[in-house]
Every structure is written in C-alpha cells, then in structure tokens.
C-alpha atoms as a printed R data frame, in Angstrom:
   type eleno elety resid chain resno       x       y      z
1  ATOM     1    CA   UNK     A     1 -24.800  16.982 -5.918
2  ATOM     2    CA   UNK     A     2 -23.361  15.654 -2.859
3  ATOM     3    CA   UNK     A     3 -23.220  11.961 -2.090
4  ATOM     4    CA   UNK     A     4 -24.105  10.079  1.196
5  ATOM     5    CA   UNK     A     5 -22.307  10.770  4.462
6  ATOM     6    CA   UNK     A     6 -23.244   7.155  5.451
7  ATOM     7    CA   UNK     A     7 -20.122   4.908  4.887
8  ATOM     8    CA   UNK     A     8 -20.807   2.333  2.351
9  ATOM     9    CA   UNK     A     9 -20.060  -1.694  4.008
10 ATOM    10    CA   UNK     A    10 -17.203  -2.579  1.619
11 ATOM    11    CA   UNK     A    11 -18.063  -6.306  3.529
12 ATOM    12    CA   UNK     A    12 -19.383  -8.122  6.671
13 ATOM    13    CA   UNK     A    13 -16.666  -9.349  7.786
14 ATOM    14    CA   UNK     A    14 -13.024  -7.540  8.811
15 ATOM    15    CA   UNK     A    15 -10.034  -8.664  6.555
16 ATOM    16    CA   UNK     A    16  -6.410  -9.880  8.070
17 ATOM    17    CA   UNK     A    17  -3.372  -7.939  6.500
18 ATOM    18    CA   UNK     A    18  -0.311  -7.952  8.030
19 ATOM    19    CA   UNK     A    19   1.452  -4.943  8.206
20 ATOM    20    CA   UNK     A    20   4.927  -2.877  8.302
21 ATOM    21    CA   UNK     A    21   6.295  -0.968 11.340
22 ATOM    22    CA   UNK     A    22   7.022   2.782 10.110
23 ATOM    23    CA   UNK     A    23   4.667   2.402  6.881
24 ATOM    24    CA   UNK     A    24   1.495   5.237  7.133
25 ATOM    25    CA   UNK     A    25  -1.554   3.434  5.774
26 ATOM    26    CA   UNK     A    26  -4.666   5.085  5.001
27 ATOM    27    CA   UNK     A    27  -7.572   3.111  5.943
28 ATOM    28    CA   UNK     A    28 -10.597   3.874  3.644
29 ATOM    29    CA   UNK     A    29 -13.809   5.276  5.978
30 ATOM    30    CA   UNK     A    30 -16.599   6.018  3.406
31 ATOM    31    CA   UNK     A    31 -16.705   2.280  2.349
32 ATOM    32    CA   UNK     A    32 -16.183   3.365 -1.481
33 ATOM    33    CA   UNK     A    33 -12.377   2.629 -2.828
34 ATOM    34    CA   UNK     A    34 -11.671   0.432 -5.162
35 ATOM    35    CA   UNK     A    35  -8.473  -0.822 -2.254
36 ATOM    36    CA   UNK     A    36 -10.283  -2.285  0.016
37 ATOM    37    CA   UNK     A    37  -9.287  -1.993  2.969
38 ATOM    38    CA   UNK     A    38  -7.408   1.066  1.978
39 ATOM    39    CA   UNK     A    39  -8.012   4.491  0.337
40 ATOM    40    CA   UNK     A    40  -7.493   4.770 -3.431
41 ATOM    41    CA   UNK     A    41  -7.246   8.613 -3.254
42 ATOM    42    CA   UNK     A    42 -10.088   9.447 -4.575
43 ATOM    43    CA   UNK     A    43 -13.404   7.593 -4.001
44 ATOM    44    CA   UNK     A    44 -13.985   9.479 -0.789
45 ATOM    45    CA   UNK     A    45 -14.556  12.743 -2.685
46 ATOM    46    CA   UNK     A    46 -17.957  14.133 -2.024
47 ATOM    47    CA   UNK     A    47 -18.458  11.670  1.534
48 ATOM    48    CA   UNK     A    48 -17.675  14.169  3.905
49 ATOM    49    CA   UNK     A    49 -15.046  11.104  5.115
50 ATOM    50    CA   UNK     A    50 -11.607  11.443  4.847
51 ATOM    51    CA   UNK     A    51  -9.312   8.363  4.972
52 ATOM    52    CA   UNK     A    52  -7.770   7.458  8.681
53 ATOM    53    CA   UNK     A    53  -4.141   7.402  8.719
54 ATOM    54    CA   UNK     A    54  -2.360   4.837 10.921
55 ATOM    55    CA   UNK     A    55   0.913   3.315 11.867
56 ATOM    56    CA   UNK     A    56   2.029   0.376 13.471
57 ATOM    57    CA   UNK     A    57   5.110   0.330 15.746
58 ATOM    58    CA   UNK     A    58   5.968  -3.490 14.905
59 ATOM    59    CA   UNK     A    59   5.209  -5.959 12.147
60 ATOM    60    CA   UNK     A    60   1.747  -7.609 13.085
61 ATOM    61    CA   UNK     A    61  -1.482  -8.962 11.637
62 ATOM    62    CA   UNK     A    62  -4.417  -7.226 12.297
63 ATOM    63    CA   UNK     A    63  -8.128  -7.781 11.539
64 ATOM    64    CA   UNK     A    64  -8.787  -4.178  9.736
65 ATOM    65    CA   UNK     A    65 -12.742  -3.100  9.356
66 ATOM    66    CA   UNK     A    66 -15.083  -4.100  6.595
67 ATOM    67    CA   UNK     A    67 -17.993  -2.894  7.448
68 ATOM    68    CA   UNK     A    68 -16.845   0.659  8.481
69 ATOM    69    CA   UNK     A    69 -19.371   0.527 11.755
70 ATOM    70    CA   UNK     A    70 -16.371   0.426 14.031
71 ATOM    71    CA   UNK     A    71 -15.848   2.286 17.199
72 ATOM    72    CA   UNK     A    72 -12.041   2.253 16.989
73 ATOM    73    CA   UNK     A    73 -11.309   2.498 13.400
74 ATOM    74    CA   UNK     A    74  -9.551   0.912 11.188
75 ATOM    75    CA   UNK     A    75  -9.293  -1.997 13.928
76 ATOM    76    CA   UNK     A    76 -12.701  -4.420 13.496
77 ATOM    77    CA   UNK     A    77 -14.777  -4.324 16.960
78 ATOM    78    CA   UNK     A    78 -17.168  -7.056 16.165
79 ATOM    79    CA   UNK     A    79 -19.304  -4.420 14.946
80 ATOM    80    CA   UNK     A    80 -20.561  -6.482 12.050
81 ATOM    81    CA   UNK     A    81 -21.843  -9.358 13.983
82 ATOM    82    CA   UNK     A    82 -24.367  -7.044 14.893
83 ATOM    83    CA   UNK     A    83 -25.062  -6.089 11.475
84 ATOM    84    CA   UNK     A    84 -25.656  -9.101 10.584
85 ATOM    85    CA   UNK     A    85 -28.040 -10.074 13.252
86 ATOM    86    CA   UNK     A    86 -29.784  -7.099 12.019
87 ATOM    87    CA   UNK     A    87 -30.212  -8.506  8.535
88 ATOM    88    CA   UNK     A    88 -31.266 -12.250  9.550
89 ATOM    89    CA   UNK     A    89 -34.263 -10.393 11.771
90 ATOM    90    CA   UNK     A    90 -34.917  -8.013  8.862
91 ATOM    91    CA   UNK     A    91 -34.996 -11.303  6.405
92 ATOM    92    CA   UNK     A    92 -36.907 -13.450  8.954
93 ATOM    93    CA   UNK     A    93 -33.993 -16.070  8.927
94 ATOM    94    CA   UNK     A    94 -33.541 -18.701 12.145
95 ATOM    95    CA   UNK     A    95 -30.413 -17.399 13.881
96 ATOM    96    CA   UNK     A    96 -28.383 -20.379 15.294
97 ATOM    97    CA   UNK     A    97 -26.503 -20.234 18.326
C-alpha cells in the first residue's frame, strides 16, 4: 500500500542552519525523515517525493522549510504563517495583531 503524497509538516516554523559552499544537501520534501531538515535516505520511500538537492555558492545561514508548504523549496516563504492562521480559525482562537 502506498502512503500519502501530501508532505507531512515536520514543524511550523523554518529552522536556521548555516551552511557550506560546495557541500550538496538534500532537503527532505515529504515531511517524514528522521533529519529534519534533511533527508535520511529512506523515509521518502512510498511519497511519491524525492529529496531536493541544493548547493550554496558561499557560507551563509539560511532559514530552511519546516512545514514543506513552500513555493521555493528548501528556502521558508512564510508559508507557515498562513498555516497557522488556518489552525487558530479552525480552533476558534483570538488572533492578535
């Protein structure tokens, strides 16, 4: 039996790493590894996702995706701000601005 295409929120909120120039990271899509942020090689089995592989040209810190809602993966877009709007509404909490 196949599991879920959906990716799985590993978290709602992105994580800072910083990160090597020349290094090839695989950023985990399907929400499942046991790496978070990254792919542990074999959670993803059965998603239908395969990890994104990235480099980075110079040493930086970046705020990597959570939530795996992004639109430019493995980079966090704010994407789960909306999420959890989404879930106060849902719960009927006061959201404060």
């Amino acid at each position: 039996m196949l599991e879920s295409k959906q990716p799985v929120g590993a978290s709602n909120h992105p994580v800072e790493i910083e990160l090597t120039p020349g290094k090839t990271y695989s950023w985990c899509q399907c929400g499942k590894s046991k790496s978070q942020p990254f792919c542990d090689s074999k959670s993803h089995y059965g998603t239908g996702s395969n990890p994104k592989e990235f480099t980075v040209s110079i040493r930086r810190k970046v705020w990597l995706c959570m939530c795996k809602q992004t639109m430019i993966p493995p980079y966090c877009d704010g994407s789960h701000n909306k999420l959890l709007k989404s879930t106060r509404l849902d719960l009927g909490l006061e959201i404060s601005r």
